[in-house]
C-alpha positions in Angstrom: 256.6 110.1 13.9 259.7 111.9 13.7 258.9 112.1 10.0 255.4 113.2 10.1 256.3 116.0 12.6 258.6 117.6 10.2 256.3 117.2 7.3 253.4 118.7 9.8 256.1 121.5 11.0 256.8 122.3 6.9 253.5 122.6 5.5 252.6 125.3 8.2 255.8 127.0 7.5 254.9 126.6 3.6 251.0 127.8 4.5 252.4 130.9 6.7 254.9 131.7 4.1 251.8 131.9 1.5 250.0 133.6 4.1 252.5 136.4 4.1 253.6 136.7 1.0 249.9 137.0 -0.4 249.4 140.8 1.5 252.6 142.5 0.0 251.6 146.0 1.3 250.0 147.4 4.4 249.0 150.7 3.4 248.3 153.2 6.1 245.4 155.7 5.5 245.1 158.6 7.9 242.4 161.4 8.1 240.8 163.6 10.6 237.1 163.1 9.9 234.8 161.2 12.6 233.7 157.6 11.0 230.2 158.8 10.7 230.7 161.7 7.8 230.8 160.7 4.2 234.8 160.8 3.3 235.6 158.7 6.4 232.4 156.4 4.9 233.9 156.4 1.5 237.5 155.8 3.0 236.1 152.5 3.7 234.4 151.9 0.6 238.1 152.9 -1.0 239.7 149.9 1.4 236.9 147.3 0.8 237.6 147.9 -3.3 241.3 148.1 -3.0 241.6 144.8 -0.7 239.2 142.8 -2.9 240.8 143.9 -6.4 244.3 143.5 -5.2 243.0 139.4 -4.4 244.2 140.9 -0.2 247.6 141.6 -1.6 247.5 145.1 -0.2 245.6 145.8 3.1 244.6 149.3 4.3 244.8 150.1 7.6 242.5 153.2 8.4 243.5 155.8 11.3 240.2 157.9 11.7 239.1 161.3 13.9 242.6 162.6 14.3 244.2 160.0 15.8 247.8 160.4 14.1 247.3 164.3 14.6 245.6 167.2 12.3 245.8 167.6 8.9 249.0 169.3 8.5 251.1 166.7 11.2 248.9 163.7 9.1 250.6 165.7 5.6 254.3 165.7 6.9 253.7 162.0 8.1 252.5 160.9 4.6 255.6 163.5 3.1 258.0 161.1 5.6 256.5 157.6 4.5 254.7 157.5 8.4 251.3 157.1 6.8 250.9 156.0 3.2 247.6 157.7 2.0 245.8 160.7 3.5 242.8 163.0 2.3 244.1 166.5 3.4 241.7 169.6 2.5 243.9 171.6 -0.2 243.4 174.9 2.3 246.2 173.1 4.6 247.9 171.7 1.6 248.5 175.1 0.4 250.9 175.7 3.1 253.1 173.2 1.4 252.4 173.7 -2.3 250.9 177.4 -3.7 249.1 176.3 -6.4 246.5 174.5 -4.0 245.4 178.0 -3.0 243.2 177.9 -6.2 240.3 175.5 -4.8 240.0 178.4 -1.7 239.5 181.3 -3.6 235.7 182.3 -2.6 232.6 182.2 -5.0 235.0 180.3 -7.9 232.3 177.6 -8.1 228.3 178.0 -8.4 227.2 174.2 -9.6 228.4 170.6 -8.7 228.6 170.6 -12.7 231.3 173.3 -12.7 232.9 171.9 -9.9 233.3 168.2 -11.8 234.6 169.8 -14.1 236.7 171.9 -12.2 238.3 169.3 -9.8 238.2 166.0 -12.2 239.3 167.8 -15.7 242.8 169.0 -16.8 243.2 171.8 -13.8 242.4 169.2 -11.3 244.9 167.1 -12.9 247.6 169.9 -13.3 247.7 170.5 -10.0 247.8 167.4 -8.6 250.7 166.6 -10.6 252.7 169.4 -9.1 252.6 167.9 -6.2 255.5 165.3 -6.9 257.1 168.1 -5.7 256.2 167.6 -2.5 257.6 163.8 -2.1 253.4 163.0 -2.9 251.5 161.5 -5.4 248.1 163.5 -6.1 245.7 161.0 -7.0 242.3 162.3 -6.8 240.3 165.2 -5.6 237.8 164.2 -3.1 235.7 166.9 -0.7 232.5 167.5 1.3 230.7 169.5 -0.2 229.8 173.5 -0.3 231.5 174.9 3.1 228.6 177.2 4.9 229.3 180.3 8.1 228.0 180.0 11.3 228.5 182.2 14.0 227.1 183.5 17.7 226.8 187.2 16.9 223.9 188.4 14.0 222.9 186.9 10.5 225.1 186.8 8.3 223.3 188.6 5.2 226.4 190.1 3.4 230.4 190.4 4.2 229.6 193.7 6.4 228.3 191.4 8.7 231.1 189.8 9.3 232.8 192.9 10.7 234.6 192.0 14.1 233.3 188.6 14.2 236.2 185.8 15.1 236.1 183.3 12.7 237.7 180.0 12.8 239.4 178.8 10.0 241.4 176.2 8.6 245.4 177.0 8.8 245.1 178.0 5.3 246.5 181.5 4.0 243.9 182.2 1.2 240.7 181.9 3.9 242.4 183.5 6.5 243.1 186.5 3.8 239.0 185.8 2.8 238.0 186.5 5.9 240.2 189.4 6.7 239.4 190.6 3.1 235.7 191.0 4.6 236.6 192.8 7.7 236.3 189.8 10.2 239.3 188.7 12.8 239.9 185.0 11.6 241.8 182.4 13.3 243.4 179.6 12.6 242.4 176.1 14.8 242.3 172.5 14.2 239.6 171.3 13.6 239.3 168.9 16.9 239.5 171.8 18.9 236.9 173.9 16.9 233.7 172.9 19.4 235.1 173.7 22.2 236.7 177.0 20.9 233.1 178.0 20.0 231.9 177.1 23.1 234.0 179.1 25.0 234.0 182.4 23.5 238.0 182.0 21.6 236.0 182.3 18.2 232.7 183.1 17.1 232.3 181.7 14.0 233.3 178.8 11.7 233.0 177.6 7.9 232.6 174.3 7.0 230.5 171.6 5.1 227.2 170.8 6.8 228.6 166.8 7.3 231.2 168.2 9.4 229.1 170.6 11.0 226.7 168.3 11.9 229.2 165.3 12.9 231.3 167.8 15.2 228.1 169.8 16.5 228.8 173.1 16.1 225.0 173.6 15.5 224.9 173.2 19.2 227.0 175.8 20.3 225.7 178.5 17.3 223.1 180.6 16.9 223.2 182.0 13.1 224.0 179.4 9.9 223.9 181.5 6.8 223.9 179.0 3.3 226.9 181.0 1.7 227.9 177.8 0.0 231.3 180.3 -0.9 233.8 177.6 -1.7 233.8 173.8 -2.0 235.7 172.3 0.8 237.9 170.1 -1.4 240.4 167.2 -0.4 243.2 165.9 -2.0 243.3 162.0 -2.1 247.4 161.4 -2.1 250.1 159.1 -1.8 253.5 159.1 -0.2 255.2 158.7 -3.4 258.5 156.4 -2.5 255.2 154.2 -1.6 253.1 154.9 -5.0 256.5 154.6 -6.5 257.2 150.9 -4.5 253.9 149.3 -6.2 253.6 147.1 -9.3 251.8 148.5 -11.9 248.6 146.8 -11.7 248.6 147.4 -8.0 249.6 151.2 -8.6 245.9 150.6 -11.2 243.7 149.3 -8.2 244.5 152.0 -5.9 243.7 154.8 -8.0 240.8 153.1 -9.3 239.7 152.5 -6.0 240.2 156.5 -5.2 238.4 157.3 -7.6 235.5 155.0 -6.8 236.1 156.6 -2.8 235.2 160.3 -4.4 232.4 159.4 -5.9 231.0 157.4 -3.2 231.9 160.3 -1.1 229.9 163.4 -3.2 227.1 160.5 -3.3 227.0 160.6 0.1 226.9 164.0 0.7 224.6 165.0 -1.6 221.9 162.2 0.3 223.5 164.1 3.7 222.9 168.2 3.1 219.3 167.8 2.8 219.2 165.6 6.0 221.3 167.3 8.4 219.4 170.5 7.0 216.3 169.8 8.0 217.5 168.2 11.5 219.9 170.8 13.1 216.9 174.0 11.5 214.9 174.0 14.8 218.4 174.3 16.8 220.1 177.4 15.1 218.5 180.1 12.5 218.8 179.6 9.1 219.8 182.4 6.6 219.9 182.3 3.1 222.0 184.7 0.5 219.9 187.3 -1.5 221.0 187.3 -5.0 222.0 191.2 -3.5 224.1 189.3 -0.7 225.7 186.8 -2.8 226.8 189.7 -5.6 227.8 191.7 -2.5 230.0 188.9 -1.1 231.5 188.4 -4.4 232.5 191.6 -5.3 234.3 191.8 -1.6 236.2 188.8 -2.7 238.1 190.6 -5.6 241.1 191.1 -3.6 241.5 187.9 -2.5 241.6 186.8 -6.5 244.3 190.2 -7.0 246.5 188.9 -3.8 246.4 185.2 -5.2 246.8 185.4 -9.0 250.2 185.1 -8.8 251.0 182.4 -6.3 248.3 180.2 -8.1 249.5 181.5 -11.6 247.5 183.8 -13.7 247.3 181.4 -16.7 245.5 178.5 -14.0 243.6 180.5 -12.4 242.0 181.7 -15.9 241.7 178.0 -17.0 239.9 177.3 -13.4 237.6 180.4 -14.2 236.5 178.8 -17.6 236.6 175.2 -16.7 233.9 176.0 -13.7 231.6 178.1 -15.4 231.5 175.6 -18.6 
């Protein structure tokens, strides 16, 4: 007996061992976005792939909806090895690294052709690359689609409007200088507290996507949505990179595979979204669309934001960005 309760005691030692040794990595992915829009959808789609191709040798762990913090704390924890992977917009990235500023300058890209080209071509690449700089590993630029004003006061119809209006925006120096650029009182908020900013009166107004209007409800507490579709709210899919660094290179191959299979999941889903959250939230706040007169109007205001920002971004990128995104 004595004999068979060793060898019993063994093999689950042995079948433990296995156990453990067969997930090498735990990965910690952290973003701020409730479960329900598509980059917290395609963050799951990103885990499914990278478990299954690793043969459960790496396992993702998922922190949704803010729960390590906003977007800049969920940055510094990826920069310190605290979370492993993270999908920061590139507005709050650009507090870290200048060159981000590029994918918030206003009215840069019309098309989701000029924007593929834009984000996945060589700029895309360049600047993700600068950001082993940072202690991360750029991997792959994700987003949610075209980011859209709403506000309490009038329609927006051109960037006169916009004139004493407080507007919400990400902590991000290049919209804040938009939106000041166009004569309106912006102010910087995390995003969790953006509902109930609106809804009492601390700001007006807010850009964003329509998934994260829609999944946060700021229909509910607006009157005017105007389609200005004036930037594409773009993420940054990266890596703490001690971690990215840490991986074998096959596994280091089913991540970013995996990534890139996550953005496209994700621009798949919001494309199937825009048209339904659209036509749900357009009986609870008034919808305004550009005139070609507006649109010109706006861009011509933007100007300065390109003078100001030229330099930080680098005149040379910012005229590859200009050429890559209108073909």
């Amino acid at each position: 007996m004595k004999k068979l309760g060793f060898s019993i005691t063994t093999a689950l030692a042995l079948c433990i061992g296995a156990a453990a040794g067969a997930q090498e990595h735990r990965l910690t992915f952290a973003h701020v976005l409730t479960e329900d829009t598509p980059n917290a959808r395609a963050a799951v789609i990103f885990k499914e792939e990278v478990e299954k191709n690793s043969d459960g040798r790496i396992a993702v762990d998922i922190r949704p909806a803010a729960v390590l913090g906003g977007d800049v704390e969920i940055i510094e924890q990826t920069q310190m090895g605290l979370v492993h992977i993270a999908i920061p917009p590139t507005g709050n990235l650009a507090n870290f690294n200048e060159q981000m500023y590029l994918f918030d300058l206003p009215f840069l890209v019309n098309d989701d052709e000029g924007l593929k080209r834009l984000l996945d071509g060589e700029v895309g690449s360049e600047v993700l690359a600068t950001l082993d700089a940072n202690n991360l590993k750029g991997m792959a630029m994700w987003g949610a689609g075209f980011r859209h004003m709403t506000n309490n006061i009038r329609p927006i119809t051109g960037p006169d409007d916009l004139r004493g209006i407080k507007m919400r925006t990400l902590q991000a120096p290049a919209i804040l200088a938009t939106y000041r650029a166009y004569g309106a009182n912006p102010t910087a908020m995390a995003y969790t507290e953006v509902y109930n900013g609106l809804q009492q009166g601390v700001v007006e107004g807010q850009e964003n996507p329509f998934a994260n209007i829609y999944s946060m409800k700021f229909h509910e507490v607006q009157k005017y949505l105007t389609l200005t579709a004036h930037a594409y709210h773009t993420y940054a899919a990266v890596m703490h990179k001690p971690t990215w660094d840490g991986l074998p290179e096959d596994l280091q191959q089913v991540v970013l595979d995996a990534l890139i299979v996550g953005r496209d999941a994700a621009r798949e889903f919001t494309a199937e979204d825009d048209a339904r959250i659209l036509e749900e939230i357009g009986d609870q706040i008034e919808v305004i669309e550009l005139t070609p007169e507006g649109r010109e109007a706006f861009i011509e205001a933007s100007q300065p934001i390109y003078d100001e920002f030229r330099p930080r971004v680098t005149p040379e990128l910012l005229e590859k960005a200009i050429a890559a995104a209108n073909g």
